[in-house]
N, CA, C and O atoms as a GROMACS GRO file, in nm:
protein
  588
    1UNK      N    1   1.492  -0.904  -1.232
    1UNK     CA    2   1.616  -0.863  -1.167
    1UNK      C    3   1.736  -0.937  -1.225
    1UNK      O    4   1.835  -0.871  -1.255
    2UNK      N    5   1.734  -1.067  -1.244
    2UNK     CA    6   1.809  -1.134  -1.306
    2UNK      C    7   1.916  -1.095  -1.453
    2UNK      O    8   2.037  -1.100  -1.474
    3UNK      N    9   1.760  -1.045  -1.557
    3UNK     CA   10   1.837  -0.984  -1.666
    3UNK      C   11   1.906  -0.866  -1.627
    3UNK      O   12   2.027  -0.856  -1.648
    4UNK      N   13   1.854  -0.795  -1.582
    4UNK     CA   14   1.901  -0.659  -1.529
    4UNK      C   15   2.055  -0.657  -1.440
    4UNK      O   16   2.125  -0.557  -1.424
    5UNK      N   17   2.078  -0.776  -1.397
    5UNK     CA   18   2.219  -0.775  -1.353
    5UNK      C   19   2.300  -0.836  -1.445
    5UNK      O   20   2.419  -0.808  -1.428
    6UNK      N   21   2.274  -0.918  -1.546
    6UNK     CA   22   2.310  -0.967  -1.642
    6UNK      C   23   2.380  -0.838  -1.787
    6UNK      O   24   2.476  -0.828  -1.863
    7UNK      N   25   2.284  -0.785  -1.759
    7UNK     CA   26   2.345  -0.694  -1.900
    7UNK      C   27   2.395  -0.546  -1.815
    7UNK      O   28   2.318  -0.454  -1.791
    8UNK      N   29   2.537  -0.551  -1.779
    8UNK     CA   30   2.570  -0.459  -1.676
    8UNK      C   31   2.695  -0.364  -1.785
    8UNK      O   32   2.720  -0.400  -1.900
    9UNK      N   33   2.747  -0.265  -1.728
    9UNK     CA   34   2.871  -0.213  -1.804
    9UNK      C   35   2.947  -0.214  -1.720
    9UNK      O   36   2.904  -0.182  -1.609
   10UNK      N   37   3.091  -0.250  -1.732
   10UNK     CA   38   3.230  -0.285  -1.688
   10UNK      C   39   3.256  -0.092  -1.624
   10UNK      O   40   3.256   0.012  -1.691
   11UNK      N   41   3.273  -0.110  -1.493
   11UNK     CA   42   3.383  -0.002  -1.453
   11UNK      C   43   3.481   0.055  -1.533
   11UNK      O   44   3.583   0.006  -1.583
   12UNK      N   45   3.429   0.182  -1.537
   12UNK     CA   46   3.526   0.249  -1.689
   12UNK      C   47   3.607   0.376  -1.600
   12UNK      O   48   3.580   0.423  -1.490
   13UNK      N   49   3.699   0.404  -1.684
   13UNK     CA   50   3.786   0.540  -1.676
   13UNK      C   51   3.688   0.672  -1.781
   13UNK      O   52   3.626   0.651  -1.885
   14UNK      N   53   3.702   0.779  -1.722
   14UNK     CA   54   3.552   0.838  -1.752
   14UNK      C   55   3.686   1.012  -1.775
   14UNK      O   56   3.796   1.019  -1.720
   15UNK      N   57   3.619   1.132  -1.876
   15UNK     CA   58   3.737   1.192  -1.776
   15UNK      C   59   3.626   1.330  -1.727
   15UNK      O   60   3.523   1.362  -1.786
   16UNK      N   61   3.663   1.371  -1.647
   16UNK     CA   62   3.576   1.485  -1.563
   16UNK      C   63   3.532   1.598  -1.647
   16UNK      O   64   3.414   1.627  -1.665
   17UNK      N   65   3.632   1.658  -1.696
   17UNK     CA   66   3.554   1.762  -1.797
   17UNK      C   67   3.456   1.719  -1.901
   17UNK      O   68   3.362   1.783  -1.947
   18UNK      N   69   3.496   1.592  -1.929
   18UNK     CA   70   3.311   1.589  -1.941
   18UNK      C   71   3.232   1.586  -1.878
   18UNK      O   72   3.144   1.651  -1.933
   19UNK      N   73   3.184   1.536  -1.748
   19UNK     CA   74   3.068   1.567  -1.677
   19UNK      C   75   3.085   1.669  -1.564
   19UNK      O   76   3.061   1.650  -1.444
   20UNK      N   77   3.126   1.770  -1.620
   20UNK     CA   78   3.159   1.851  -1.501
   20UNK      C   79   3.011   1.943  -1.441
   20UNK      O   80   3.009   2.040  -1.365
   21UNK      N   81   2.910   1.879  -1.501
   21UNK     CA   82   2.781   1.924  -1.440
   21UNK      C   83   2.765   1.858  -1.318
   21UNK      O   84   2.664   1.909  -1.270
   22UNK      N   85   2.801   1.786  -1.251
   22UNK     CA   86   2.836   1.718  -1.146
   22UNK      C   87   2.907   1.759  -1.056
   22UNK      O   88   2.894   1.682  -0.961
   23UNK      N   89   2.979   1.842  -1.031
   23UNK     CA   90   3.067   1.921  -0.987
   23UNK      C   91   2.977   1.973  -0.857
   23UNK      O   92   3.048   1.939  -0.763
   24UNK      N   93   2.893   2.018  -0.816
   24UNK     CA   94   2.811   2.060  -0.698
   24UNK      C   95   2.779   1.920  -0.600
   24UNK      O   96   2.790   1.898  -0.480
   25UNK      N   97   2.739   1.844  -0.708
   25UNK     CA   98   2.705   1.697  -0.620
   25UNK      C   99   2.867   1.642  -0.549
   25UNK      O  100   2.900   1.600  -0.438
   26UNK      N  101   2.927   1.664  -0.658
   26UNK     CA  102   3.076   1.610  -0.587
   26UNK      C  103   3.147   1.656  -0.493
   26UNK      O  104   3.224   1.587  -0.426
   27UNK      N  105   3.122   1.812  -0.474
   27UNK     CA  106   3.214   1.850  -0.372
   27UNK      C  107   3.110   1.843  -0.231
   27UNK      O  108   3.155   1.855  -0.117
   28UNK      N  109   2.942   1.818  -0.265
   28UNK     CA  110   2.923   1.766  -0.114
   28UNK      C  111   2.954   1.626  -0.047
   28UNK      O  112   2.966   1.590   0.070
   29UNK      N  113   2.963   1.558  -0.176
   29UNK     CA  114   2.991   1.403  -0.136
   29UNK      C  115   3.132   1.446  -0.095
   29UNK      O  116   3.155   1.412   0.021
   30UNK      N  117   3.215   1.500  -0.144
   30UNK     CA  118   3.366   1.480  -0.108
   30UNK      C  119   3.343   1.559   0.041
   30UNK      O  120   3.364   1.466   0.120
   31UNK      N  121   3.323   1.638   0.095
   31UNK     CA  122   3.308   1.690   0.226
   31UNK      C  123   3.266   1.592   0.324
   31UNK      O  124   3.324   1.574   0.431
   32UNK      N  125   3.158   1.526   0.281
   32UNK     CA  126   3.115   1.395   0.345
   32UNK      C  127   3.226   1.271   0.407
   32UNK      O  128   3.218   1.211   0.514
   33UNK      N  129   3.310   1.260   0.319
   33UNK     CA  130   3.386   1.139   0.293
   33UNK      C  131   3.517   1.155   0.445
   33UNK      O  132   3.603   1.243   0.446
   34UNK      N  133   3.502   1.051   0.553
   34UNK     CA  134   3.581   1.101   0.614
   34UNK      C  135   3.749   1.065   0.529
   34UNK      O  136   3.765   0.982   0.439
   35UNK      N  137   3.837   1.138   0.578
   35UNK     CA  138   3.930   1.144   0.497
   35UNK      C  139   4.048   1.117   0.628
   35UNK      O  140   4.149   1.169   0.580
   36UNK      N  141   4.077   1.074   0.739
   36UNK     CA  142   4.115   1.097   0.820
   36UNK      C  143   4.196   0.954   0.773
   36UNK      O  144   4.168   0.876   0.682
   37UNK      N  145   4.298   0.951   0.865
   37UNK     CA  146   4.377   0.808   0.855
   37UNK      C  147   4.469   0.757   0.721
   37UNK      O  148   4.530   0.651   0.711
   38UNK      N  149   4.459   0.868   0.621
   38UNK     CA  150   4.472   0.834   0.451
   38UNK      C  151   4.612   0.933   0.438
   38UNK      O  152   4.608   1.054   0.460
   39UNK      N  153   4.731   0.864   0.401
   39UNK     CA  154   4.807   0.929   0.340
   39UNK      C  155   4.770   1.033   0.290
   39UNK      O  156   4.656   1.038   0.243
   40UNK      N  157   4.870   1.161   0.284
   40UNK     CA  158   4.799   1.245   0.135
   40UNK      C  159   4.779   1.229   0.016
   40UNK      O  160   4.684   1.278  -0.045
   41UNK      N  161   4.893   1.136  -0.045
   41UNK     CA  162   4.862   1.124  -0.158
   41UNK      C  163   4.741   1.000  -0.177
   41UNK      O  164   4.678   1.002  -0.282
   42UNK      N  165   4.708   0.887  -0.068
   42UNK     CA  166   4.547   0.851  -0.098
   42UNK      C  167   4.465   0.940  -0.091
   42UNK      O  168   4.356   0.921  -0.145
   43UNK      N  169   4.488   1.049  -0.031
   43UNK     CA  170   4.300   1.138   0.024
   43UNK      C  171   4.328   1.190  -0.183
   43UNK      O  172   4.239   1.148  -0.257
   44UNK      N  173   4.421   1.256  -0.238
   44UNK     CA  174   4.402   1.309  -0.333
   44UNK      C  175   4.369   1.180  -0.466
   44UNK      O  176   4.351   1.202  -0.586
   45UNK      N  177   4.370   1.060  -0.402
   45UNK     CA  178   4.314   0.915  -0.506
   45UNK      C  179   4.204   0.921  -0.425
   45UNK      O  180   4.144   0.855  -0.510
   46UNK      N  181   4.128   0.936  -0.348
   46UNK     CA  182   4.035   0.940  -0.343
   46UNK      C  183   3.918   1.058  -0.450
   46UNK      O  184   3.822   1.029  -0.521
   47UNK      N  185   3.964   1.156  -0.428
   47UNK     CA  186   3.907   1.280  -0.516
   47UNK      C  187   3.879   1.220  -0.649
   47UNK      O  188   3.776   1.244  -0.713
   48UNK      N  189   3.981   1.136  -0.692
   48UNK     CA  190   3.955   1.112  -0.862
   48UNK      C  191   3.867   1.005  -0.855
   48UNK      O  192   3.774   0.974  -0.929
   49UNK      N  193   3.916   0.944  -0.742
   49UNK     CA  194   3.816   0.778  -0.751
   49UNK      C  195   3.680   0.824  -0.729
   49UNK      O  196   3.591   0.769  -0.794
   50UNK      N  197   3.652   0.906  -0.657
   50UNK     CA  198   3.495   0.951  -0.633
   50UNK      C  199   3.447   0.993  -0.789
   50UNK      O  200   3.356   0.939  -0.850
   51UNK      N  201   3.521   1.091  -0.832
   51UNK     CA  202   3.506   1.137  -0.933
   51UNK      C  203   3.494   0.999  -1.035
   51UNK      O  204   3.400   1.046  -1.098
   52UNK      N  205   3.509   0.912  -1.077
   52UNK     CA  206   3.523   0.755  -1.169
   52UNK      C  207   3.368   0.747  -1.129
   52UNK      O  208   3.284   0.788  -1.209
   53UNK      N  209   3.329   0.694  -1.002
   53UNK     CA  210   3.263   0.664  -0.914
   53UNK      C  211   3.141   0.754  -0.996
   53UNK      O  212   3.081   0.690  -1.082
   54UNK      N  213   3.104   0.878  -0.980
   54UNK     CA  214   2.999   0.968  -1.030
   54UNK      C  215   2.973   0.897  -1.130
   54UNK      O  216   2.894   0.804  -1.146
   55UNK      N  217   3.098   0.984  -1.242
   55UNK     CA  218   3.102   0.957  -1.376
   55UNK      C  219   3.014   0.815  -1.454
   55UNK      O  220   2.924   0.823  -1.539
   56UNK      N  221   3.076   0.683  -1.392
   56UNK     CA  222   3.024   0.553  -1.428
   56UNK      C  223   2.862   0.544  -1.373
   56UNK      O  224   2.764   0.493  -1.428
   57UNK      N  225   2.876   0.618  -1.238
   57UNK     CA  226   2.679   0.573  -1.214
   57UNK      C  227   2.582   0.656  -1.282
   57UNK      O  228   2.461   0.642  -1.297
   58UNK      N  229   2.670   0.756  -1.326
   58UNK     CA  230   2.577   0.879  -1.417
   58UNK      C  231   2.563   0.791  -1.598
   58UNK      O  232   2.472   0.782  -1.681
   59UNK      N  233   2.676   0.753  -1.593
   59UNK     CA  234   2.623   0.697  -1.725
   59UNK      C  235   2.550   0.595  -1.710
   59UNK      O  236   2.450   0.586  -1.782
   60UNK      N  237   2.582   0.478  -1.602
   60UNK     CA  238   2.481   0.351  -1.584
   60UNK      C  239   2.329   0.390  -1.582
   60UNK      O  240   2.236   0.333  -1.639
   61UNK      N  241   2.328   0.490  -1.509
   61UNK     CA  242   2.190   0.556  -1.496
   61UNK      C  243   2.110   0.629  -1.622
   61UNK      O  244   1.995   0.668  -1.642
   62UNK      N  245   2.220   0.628  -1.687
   62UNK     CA  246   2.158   0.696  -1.844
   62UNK      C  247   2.124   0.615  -1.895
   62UNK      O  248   2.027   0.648  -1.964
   63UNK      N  249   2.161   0.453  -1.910
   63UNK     CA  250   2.174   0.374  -1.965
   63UNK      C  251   2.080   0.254  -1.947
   63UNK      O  252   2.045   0.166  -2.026
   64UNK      N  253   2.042   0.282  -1.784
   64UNK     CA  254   1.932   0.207  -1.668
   64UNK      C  255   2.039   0.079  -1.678
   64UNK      O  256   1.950   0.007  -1.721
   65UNK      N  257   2.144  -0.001  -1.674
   65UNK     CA  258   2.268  -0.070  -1.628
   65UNK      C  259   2.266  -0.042  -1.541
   65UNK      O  260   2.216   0.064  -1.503
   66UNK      N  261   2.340  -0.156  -1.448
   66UNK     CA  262   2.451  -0.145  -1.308
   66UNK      C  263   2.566  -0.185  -1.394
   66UNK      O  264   2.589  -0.223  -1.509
   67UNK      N  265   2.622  -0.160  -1.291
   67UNK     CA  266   2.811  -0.151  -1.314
   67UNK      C  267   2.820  -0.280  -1.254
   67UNK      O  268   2.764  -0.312  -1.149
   68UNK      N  269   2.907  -0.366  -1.338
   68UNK     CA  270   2.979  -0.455  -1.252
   68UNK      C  271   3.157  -0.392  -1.249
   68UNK      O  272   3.231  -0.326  -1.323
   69UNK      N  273   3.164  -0.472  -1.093
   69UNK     CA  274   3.338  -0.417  -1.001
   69UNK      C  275   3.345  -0.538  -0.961
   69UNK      O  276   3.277  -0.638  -0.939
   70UNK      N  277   3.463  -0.490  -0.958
   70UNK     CA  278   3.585  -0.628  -0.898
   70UNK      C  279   3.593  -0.600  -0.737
   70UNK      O  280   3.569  -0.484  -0.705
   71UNK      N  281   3.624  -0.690  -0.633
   71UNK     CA  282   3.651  -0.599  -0.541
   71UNK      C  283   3.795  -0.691  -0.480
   71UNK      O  284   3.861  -0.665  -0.379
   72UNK      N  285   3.813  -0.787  -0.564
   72UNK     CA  286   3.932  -0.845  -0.523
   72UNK      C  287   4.100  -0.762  -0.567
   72UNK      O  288   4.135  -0.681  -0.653
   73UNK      N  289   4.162  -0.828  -0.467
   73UNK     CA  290   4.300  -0.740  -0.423
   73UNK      C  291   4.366  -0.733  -0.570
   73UNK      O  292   4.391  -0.624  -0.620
   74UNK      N  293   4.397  -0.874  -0.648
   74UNK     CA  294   4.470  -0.866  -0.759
   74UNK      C  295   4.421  -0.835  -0.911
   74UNK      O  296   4.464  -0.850  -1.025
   75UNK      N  297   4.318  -0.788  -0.853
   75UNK     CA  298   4.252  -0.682  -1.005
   75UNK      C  299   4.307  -0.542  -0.991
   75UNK      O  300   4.321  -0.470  -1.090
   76UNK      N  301   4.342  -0.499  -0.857
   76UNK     CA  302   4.415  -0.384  -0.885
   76UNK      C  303   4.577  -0.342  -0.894
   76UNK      O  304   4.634  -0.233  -0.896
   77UNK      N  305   4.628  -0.492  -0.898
   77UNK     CA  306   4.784  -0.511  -0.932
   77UNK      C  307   4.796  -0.548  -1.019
   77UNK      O  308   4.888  -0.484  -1.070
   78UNK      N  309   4.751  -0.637  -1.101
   78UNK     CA  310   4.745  -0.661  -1.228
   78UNK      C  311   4.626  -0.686  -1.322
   78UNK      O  312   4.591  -0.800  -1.294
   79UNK      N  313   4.533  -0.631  -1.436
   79UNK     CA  314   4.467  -0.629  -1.519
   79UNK      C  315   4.410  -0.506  -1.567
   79UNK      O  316   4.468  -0.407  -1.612
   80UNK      N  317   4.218  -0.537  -1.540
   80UNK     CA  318   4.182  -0.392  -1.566
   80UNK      C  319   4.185  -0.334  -1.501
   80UNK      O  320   4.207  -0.233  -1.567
   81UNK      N  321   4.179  -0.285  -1.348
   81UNK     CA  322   4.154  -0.194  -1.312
   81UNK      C  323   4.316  -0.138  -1.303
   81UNK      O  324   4.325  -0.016  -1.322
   82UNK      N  325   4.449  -0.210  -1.277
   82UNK     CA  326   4.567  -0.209  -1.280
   82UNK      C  327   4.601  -0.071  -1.429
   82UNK      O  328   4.662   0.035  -1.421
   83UNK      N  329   4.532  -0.135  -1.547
   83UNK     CA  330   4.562  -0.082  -1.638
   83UNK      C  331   4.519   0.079  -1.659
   83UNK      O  332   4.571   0.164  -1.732
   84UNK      N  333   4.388   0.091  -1.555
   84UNK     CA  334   4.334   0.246  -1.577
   84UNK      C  335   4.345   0.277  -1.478
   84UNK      O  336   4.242   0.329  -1.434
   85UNK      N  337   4.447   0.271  -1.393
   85UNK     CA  338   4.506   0.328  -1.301
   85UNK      C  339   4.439   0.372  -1.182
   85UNK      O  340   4.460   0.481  -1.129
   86UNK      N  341   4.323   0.249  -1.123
   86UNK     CA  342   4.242   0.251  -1.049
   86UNK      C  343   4.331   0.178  -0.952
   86UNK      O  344   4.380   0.071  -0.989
   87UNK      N  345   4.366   0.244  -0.784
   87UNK     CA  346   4.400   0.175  -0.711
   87UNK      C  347   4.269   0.128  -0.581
   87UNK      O  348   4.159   0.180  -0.564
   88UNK      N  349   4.348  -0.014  -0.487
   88UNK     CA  350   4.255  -0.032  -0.418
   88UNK      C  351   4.147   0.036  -0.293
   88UNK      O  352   4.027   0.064  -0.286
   89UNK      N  353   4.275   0.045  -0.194
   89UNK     CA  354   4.260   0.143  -0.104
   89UNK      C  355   4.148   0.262  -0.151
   89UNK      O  356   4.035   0.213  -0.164
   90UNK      N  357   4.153   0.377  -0.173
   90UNK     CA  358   4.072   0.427  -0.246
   90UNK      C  359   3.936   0.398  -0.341
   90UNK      O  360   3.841   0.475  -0.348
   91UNK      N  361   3.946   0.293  -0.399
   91UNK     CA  362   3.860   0.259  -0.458
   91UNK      C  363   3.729   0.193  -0.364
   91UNK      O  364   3.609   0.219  -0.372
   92UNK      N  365   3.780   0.123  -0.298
   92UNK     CA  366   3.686   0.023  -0.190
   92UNK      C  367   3.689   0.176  -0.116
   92UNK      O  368   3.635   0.249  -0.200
   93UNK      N  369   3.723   0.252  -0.008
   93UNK     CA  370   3.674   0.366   0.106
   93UNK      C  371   3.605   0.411  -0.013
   93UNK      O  372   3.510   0.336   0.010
   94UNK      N  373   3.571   0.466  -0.116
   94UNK     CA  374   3.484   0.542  -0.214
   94UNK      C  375   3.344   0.396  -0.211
   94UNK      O  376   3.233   0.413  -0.160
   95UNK      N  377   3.366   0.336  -0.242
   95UNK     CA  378   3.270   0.209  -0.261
   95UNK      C  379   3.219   0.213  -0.132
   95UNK      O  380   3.096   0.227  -0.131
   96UNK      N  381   3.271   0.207  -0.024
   96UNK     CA  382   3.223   0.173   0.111
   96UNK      C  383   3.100   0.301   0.154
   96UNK      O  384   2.980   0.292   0.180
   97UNK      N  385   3.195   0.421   0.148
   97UNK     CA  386   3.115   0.556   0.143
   97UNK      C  387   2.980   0.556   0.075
   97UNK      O  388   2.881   0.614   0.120
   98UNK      N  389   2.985   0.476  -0.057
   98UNK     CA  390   2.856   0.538  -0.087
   98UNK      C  391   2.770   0.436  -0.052
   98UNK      O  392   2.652   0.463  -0.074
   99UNK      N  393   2.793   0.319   0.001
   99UNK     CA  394   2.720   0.235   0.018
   99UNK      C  395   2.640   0.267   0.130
   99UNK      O  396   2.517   0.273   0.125
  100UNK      N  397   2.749   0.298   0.286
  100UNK     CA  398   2.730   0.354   0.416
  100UNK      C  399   2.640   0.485   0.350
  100UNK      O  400   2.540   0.504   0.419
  101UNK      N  401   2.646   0.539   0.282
  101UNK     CA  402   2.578   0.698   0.296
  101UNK      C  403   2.427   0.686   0.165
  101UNK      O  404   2.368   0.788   0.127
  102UNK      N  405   2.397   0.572   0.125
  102UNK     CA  406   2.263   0.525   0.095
  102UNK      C  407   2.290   0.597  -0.087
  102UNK      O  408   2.191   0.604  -0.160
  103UNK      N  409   2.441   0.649  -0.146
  103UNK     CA  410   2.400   0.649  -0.295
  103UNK      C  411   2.411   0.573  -0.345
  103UNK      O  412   2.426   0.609  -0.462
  104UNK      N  413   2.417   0.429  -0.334
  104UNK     CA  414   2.397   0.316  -0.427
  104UNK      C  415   2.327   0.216  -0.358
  104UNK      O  416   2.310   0.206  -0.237
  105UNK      N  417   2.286   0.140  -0.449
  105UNK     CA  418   2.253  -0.014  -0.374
  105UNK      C  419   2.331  -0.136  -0.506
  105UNK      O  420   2.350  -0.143  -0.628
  106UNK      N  421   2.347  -0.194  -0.412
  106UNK     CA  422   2.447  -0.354  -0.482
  106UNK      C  423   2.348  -0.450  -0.512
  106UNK      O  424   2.225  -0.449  -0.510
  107UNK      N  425   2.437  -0.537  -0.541
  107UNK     CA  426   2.450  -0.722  -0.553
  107UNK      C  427   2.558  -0.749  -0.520
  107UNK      O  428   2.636  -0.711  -0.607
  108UNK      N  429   2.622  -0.811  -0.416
  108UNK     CA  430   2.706  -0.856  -0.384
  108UNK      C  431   2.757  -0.991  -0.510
  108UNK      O  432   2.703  -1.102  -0.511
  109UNK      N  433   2.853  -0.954  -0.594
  109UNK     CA  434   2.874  -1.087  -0.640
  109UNK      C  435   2.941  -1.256  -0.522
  109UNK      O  436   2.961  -1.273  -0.402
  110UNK      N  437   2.953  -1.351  -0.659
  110UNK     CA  438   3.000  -1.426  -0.546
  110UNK      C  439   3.077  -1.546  -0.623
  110UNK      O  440   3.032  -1.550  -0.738
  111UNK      N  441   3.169  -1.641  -0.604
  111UNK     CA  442   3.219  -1.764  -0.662
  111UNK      C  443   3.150  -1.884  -0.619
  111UNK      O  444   3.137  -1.909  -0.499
  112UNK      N  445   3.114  -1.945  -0.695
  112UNK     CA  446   3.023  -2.079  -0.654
  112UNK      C  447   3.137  -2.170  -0.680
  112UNK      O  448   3.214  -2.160  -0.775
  113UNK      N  449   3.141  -2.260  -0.584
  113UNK     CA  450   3.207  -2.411  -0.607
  113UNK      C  451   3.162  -2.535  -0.608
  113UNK      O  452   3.042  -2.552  -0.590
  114UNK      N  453   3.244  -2.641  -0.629
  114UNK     CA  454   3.160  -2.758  -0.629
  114UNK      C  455   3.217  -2.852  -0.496
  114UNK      O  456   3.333  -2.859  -0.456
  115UNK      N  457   3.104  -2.920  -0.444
  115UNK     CA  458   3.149  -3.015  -0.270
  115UNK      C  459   3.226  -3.147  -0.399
  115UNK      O  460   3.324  -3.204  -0.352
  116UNK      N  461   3.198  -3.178  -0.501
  116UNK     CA  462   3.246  -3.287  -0.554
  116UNK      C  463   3.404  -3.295  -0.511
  116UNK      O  464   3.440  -3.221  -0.420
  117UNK      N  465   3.508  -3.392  -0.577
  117UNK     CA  466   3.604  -3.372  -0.650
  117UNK      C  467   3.640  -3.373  -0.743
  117UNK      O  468   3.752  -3.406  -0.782
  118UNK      N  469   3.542  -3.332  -0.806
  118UNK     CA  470   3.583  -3.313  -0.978
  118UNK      C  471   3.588  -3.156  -0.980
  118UNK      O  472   3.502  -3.087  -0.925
  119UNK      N  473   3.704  -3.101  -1.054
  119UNK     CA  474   3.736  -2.986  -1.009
  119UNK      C  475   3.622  -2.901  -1.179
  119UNK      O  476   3.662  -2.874  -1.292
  120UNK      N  477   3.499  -2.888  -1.122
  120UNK     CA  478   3.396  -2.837  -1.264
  120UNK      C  479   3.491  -2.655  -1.228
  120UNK      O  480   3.543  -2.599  -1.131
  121UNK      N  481   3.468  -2.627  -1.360
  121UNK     CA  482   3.467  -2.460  -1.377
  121UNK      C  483   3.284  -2.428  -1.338
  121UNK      O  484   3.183  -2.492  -1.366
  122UNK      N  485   3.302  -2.317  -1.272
  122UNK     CA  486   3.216  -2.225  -1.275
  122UNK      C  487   3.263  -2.090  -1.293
  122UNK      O  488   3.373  -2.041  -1.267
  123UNK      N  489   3.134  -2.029  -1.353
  123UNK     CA  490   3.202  -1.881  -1.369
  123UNK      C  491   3.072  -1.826  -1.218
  123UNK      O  492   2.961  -1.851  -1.171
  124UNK      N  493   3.216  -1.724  -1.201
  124UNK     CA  494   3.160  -1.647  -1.072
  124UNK      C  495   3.072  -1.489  -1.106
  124UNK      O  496   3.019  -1.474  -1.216
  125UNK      N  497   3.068  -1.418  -1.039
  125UNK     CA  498   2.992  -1.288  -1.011
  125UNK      C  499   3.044  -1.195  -1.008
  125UNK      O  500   3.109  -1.192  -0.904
  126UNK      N  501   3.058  -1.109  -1.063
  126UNK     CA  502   3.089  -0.985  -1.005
  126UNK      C  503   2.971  -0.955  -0.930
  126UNK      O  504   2.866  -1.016  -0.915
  127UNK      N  505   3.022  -0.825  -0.876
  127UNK     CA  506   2.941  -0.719  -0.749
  127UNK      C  507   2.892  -0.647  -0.878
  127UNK      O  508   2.943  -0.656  -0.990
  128UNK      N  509   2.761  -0.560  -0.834
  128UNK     CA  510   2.682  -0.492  -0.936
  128UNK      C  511   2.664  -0.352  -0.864
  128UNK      O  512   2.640  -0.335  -0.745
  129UNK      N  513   2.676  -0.286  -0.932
  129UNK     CA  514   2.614  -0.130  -0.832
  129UNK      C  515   2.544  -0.065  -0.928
  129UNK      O  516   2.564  -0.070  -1.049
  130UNK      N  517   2.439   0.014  -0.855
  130UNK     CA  518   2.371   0.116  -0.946
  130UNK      C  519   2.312   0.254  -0.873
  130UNK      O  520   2.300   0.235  -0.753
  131UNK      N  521   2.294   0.318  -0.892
  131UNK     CA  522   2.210   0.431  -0.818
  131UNK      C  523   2.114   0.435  -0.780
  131UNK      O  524   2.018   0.442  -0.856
  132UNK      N  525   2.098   0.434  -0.616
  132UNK     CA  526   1.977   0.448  -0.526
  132UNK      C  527   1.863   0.560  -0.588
  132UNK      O  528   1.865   0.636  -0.685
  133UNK      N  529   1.785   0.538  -0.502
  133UNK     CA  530   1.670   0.654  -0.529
  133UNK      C  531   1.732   0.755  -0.518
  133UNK      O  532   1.730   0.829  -0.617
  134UNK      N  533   1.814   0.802  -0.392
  134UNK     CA  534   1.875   0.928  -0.315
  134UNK      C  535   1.948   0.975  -0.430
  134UNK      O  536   1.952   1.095  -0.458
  135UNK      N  537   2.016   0.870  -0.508
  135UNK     CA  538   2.116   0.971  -0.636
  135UNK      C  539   2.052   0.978  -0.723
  135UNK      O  540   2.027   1.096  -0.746
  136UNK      N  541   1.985   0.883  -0.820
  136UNK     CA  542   1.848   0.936  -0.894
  136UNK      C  543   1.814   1.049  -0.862
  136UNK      O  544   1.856   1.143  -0.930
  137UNK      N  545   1.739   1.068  -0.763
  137UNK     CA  546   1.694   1.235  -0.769
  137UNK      C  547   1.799   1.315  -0.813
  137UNK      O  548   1.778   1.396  -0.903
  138UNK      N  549   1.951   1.300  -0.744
  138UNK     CA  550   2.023   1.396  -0.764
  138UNK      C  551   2.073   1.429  -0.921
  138UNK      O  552   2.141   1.520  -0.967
  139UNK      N  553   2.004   1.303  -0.988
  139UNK     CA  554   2.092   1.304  -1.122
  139UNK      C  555   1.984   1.339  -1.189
  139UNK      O  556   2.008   1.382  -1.301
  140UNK      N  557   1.843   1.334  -1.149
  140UNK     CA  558   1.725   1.393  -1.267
  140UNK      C  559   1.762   1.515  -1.226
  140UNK      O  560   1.657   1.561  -1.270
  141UNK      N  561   1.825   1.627  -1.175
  141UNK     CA  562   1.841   1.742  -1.153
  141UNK      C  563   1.924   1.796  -1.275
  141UNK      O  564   1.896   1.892  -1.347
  142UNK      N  565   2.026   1.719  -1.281
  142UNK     CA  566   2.135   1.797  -1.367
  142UNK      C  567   2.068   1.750  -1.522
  142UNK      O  568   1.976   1.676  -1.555
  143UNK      N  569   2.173   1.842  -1.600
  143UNK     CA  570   2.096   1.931  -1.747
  143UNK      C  571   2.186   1.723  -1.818
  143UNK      O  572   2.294   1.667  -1.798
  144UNK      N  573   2.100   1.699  -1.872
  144UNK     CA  574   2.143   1.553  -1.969
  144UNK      C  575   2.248   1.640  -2.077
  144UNK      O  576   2.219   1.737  -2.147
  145UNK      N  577   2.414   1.550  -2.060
  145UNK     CA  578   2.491   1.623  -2.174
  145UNK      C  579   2.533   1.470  -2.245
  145UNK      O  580   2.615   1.457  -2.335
  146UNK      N  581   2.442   1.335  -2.169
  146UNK     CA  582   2.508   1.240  -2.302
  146UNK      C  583   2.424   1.247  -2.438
  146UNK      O  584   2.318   1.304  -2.463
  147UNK      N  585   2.503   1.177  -2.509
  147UNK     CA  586   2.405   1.178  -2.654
  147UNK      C  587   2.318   1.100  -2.602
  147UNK      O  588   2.220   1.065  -2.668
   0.00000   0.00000   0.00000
């Protein structure tokens, strides 16, 4: 388990017409998703974020990878996810959804510190996600269009 969270692929920007074999799975997950309480223009960042969301576990799953994610506030104001135009709000209710509705399972990352006072570096964790059994099945269904 160890290596296996170790050699993960970074949350990517993906774009839909390529995997638009996915397209049946997505619009039941999106029906699923309560949408209530969300600006309009979040419910319509949600649509794409789900859509990221597919895209990355369909390839992790091609790949047998988890994804490592950020889930802290200032990765989505300033860096990568800032840069591919991944916002938070949206991103976490899409994350939360599939977690609550059994298509993924995690690793919670985490920051380790030290009780000393010597201020040591450690490097911390990301969170890991990958596709449950429940999406597995759904993804040995569709026709393989990666190389």
């Amino acid at each position: 388990m160890k290596e296996f969270l170790q050699h993960s692929l970074l949350f990517d920007s993906y774009r839909w017409t390529d995997h638009r074999e996915m397209q049946e799975l997505y619009s039941r997950m999106l029906s699923e998703i309560p949408q209530g309480g969300f600006k309009p223009k979040t419910v319509e960042s949600l649509k794409s974020h789900l859509r990221l969301f597919l895209c990355n576990l369909y390839v992790a799953y091609y790949y047998e990878k988890p994804i490592a994610i950020s889930l802290k506030a200032e990765k989505f104001t300033h860096g990568r996810y800032h840069d591919l135009h991944i916002k938070r709000i949206p991103f976490t209710a899409i994350y939360q959804y599939l977690k609550e509705a059994g298509w993924i399972e995690y690793k919670t990352g985490f920051m380790p510190f030290s009780h000393d006072d010597d201020e040591k570096v450690f490097t911390g964790s990301l969170t890991r996600i990958w596709a449950s059994p429940k999406l597995t099945a759904e993804f040995d269904k569709i026709i393989n269009y990666l190389p």
